[in-house]
N, C-alpha and C positions, 0 to 999 in steps of 0.2 A: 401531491405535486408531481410533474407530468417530470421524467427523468431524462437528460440530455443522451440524445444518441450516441455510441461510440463504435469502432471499427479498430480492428486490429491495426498497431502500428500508429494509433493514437496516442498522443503523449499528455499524461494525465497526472493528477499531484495527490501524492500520498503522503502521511503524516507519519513523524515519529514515531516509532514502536520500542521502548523502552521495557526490557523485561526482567522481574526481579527473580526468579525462577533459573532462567537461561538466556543469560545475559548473551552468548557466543551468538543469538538471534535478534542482537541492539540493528535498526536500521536510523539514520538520517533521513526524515522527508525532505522529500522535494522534488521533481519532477522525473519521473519512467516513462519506457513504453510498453503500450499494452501488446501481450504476445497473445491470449486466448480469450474469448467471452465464450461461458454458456448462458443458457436461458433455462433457470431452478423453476421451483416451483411457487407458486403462490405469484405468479409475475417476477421475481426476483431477478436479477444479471448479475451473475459473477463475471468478477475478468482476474485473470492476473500477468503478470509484470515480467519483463526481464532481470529486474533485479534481484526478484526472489521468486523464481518458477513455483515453488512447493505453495504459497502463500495466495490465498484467493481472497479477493476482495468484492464487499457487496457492492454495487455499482447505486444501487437505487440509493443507500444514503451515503456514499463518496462521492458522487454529484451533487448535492446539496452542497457541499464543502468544496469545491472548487476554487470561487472566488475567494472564502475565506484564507485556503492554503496557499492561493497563489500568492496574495498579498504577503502572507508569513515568508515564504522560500523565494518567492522571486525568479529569478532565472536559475536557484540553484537548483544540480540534479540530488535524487535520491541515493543513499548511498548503505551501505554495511558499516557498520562500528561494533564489531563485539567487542565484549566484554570478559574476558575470561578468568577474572579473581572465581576462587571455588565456592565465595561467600554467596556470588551471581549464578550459581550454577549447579544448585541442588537438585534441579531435574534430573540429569543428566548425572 
């Protein structure tokens, strides 16, 4: 499947990230902007977000899921929710 273009400062929808590990890294999907894309290997585009710099996302299947997430979140933005019971946060 042929993958939708993107440019920095595109606003694109990312999913839930719920983690049982480290939880203090809970996010809310729903709609970011992208701050960086590179171009990996094998074809691949990563980008990632202002909402979490550190965190990169595969573009070739976060595109597939677009329409699905946007139906899910709507107009909401993406956001942080951590978690910090210590039971969430045996990584760390």
């Amino acid at each position: 499947m042929k993958i939708k273009k993107i440019k920095i400062g595109d606003i694109i929808y990312i999913d839930t990230e719920l983690h049982v590990s480290h939880g203090i890294d809970d996010i809310i999907g729903g709609k970011t902007k992208v701050t960086k894309i590179e171009k990996g290997e094998n074809g691949r585009v990563w980008v990632w977000t202002e909402l979490d710099p550190s965190t990169q996302y595969n573009w070739n299947m976060l595109s597939e899921e677009q329409e699905k997430l946007k139906k899910e979140f709507g107009d909401s933005w993406a956001y942080t929710k951590p978690d910090y019971r210590p039971e969430f946060n045996s990584f760390y």
